[in-house]
C-alpha positions as a printed NumPy array, in Angstrom:
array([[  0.   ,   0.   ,   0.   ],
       [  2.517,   2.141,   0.905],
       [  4.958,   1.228,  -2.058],
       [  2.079,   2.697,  -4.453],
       [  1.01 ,   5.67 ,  -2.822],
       [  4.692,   6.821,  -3.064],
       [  6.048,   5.751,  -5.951],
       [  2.962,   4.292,  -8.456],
       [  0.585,   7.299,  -8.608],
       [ -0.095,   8.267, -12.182],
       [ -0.579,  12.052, -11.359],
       [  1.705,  14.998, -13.103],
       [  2.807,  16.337,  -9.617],
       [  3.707,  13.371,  -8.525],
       [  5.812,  11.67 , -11.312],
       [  8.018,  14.869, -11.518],
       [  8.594,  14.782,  -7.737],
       [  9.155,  11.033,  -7.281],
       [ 11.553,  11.737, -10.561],
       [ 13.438,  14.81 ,  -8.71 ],
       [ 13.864,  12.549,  -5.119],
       [ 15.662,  10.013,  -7.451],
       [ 18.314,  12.924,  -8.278],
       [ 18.896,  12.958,  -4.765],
       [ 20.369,  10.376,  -2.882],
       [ 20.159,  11.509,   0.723],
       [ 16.119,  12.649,  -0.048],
       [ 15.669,   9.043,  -0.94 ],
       [ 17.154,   7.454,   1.876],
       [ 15.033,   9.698,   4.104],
       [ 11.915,   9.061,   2.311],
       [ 12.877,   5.363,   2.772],
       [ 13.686,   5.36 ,   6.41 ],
       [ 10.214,   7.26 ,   6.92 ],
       [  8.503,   4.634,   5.21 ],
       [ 10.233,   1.486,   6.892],
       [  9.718,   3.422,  10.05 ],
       [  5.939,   4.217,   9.48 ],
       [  5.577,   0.258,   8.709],
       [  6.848,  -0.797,  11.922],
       [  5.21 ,   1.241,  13.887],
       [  1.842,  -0.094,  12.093],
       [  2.938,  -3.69 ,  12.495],
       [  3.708,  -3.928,  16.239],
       [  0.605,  -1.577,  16.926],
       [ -1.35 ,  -4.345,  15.537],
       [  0.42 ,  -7.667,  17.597],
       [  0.201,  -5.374,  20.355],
       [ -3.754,  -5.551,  20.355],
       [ -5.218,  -7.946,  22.799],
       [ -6.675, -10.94 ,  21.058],
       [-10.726, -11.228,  20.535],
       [-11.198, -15.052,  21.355],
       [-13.371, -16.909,  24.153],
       [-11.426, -17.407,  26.982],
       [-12.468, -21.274,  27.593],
       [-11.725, -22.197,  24.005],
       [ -7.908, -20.622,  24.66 ],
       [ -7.698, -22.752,  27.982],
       [ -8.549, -26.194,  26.323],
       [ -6.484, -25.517,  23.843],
       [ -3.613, -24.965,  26.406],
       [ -4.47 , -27.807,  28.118],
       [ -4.256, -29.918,  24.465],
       [ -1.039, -28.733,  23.604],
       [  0.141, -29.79 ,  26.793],
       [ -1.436, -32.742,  27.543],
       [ -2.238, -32.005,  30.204],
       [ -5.54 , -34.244,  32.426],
       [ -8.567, -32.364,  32.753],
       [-10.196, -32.199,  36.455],
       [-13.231, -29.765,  35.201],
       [-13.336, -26.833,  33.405],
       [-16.364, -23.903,  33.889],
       [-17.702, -20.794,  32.394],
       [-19.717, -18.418,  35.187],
       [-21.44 , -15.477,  33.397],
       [-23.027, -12.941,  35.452],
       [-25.415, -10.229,  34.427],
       [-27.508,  -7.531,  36.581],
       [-31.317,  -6.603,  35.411],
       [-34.577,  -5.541,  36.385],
       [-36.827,  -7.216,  38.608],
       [-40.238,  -7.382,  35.668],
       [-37.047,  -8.937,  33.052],
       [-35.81 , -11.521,  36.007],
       [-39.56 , -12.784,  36.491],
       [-39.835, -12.724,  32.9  ],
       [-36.859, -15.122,  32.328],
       [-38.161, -17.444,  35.307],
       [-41.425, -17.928,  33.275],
       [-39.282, -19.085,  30.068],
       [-36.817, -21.157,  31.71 ],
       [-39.455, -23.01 ,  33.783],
       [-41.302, -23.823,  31.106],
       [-37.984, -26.198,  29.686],
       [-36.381, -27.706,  33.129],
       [-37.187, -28.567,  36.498],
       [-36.913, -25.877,  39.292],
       [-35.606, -25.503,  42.495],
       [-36.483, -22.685,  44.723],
       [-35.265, -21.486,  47.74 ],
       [-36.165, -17.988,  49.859],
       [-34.344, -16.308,  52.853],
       [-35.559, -12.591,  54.501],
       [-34.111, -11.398,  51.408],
       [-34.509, -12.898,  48.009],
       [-35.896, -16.026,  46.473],
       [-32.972, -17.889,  44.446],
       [-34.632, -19.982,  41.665],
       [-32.336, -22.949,  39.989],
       [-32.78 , -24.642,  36.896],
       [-30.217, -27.349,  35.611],
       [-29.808, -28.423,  31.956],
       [-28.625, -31.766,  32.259],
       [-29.333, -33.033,  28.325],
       [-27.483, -36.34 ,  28.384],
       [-26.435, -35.406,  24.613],
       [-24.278, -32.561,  25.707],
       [-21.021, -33.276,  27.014],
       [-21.183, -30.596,  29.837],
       [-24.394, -29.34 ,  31.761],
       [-25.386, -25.439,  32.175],
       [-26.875, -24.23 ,  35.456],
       [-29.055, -21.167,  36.004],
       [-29.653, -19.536,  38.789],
       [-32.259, -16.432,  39.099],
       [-31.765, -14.319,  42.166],
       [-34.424, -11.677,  42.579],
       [-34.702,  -9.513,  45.603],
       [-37.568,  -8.914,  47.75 ],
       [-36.414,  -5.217,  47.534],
       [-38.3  ,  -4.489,  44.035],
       [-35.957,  -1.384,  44.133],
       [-32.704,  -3.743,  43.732],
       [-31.76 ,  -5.32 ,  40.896],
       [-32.255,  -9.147,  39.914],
       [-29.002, -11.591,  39.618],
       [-28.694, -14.397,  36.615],
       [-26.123, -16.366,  37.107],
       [-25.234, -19.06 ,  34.065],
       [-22.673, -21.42 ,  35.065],
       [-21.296, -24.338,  32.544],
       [-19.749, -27.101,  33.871],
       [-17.907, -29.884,  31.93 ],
       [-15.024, -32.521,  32.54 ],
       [-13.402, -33.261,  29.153],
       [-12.387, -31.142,  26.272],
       [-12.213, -31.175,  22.629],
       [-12.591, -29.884,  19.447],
       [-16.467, -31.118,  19.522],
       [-17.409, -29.77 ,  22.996],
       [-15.661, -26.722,  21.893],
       [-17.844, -26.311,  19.167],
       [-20.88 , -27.542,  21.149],
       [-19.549, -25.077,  24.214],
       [-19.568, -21.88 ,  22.102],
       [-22.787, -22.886,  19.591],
       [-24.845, -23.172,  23.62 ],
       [-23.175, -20.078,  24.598],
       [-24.215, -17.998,  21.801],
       [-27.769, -19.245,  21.981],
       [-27.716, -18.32 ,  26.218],
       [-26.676, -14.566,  25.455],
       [-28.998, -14.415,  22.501],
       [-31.729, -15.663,  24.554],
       [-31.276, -14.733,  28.618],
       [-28.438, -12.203,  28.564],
       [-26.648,  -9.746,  26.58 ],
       [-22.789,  -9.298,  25.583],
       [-22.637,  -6.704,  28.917],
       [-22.632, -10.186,  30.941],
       [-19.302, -10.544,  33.592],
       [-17.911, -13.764,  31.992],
       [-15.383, -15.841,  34.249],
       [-13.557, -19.132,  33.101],
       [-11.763, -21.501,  35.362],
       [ -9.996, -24.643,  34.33 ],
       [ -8.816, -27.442,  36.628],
       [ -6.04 , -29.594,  36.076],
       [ -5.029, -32.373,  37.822],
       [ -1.37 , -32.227,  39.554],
       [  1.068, -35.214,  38.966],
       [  4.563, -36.559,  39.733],
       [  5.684, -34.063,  37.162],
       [  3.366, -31.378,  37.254],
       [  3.304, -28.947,  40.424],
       [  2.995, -25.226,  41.249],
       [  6.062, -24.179,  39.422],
       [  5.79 , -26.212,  36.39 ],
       [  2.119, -25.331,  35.6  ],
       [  2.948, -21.606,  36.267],
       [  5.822, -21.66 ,  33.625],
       [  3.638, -23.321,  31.247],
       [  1.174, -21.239,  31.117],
       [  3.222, -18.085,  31.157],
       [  5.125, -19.507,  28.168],
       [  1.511, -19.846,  26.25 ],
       [ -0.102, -16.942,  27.054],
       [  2.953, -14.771,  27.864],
       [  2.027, -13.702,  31.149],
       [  3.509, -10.832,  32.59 ],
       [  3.413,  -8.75 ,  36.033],
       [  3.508, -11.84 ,  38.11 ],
       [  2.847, -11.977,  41.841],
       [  2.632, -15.078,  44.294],
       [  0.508, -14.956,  47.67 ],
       [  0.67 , -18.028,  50.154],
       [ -1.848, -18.899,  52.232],
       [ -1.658, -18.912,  55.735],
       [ -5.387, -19.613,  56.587],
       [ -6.273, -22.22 ,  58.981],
       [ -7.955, -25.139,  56.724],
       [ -7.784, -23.112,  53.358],
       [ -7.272, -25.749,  50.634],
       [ -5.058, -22.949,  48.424],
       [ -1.455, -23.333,  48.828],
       [ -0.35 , -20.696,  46.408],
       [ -2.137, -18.239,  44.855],
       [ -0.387, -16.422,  41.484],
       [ -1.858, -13.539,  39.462],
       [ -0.893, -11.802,  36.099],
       [ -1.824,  -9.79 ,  33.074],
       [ -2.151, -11.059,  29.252],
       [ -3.25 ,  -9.244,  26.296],
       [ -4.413, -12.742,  25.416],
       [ -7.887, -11.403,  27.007],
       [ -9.334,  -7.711,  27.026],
       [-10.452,  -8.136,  30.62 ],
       [ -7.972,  -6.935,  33.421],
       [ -8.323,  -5.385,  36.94 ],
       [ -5.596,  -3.507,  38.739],
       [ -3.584,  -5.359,  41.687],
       [ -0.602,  -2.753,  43.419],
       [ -0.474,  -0.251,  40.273],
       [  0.24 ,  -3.83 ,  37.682],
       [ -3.033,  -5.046,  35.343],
       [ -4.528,  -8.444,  36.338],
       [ -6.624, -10.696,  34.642],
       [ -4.975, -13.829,  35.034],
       [ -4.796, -16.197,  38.287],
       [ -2.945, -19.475,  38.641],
       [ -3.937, -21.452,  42.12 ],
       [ -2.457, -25.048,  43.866],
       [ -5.185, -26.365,  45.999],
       [ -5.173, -29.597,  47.875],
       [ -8.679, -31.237,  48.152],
       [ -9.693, -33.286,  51.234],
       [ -7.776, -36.243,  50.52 ],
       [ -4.394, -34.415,  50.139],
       [ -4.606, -34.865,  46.229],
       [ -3.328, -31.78 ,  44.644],
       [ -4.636, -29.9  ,  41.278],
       [ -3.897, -26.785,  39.551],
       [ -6.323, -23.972,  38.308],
       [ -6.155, -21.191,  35.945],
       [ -8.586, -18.702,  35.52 ],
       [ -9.591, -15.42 ,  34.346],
       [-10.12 , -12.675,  34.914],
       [-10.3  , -14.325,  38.817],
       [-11.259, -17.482,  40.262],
       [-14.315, -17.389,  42.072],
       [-15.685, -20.82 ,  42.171],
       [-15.615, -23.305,  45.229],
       [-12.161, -24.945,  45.424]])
């Protein structure tokens, strides 16, 4: 593109010009350091833009090119909205599974569970609506799955679409966790280094945990332009967090999430 608006045009003005720049050596070899300058700047503005994919397709795909086992892997989307819309979407969902309803002083939480035996992961909905009509309704979509591949990818993200076409909008807080089980050869360390290889993390930070009975060992958080998400932790961007928890038995696995984990360990 460049290469013809420089030296291809077909105007008057600009053949005698580009001619008279030939005449002169040292006007060329600015006009060509300008050029090969304005190219690079346009080519690392655009690797430098923060990739538009779904975040639980780019974590199964890290966990394929590693090999690595699978525990579970879930996608928690969150969206605020009014009261009369809540109700609404209670009336539609009941209408296609079985409900569950519970009710505090509060609110009344109303669950529905999508459990098709076809689909290789199930989707959960939860309503929350608040006995305070002045306070916004919760929906709360969570899927849940234990395998991955390039089928329940394509089954994952064809079920998502339909959910935020249907229930929510693209405004929804969207929060992906995967679970991996820890080995002989896999531990804290290991998994850390892997993933900041594959989605070149950067602005790392480690917390321990010294809370009586808290299952997380170690707690790590960092920033990728991988996803557009990010929060701000001492002055760095977040949006990445690596965590080694030990369930009941003492058996050890390794999560990564973003932009947080906030599921039960």
């Amino acid at each position: 593109m460049f290469y013809r608006i420089l030296f291809c045009s077909k105007s008057p003005v600009m053949q005698r010009k580009s001619l008279d720049t030939f005449h002169s050596p040292v006007q060329f070899n600015r006009q060509v350091f300008c050029l090969l300058l304005a190219i690079s700047f346009l080519v690392n503005q655009a690797f430098s833009q923060p990739y538009q994919t779904d975040e639980m397709q780019d974590l199964g795909a890290f966990a394929e090119a590693y090999n690595l086992n699978i525990h579970f892997w879930e996608v928690t989307m969150k969206e605020q909205m009014k009261a009369e819309q809540a109700e609404t979407l209670v009336q539609s969902l009941e209408a296609k599974y079985p409900l569950h309803e519970e009710q505090d002083e509060n609110r009344i939480k109303y669950t529905f569970q999508d459990s098709n035996k076809n689909k290789p992961f199930y989707v959960l909905y939860n309503v929350i609506l608040p006995l305070d009509r002045n306070e916004p309704a919760e929906v709360i979509v969570v899927f849940h799955g234990t395998d991955w591949d390039k089928q329940i990818s394509q089954k994952y993200q064809k079920e998502k679409a339909s959910i935020l076409k249907t229930y929510l909008t693209k405004e929804s807080q969207l929060y992906t966790c995967l679970s991996v089980q820890g080995s002989d050869i896999i531990n804290h360390d290991v998994f850390l280094n892997k993933a900041k290889m594959y989605f070149n993390i950067k602005h790392i930070s480690t917390n321990y945990d010294n809370i009586e009975n808290s299952r997380i060992e170690k707690s790590t958080y960092g920033y990728t332009k991988t996803w557009e998400q990010f929060y701000f932790m001492e002055d760095n961007p977040k949006n990445v967090q690596i965590a080694a928890v030990a369930d009941r038995q003492g058996e050890k696995r390794f999560m990564i999430g973003t932009p947080i984990l906030i599921n039960e360990y």
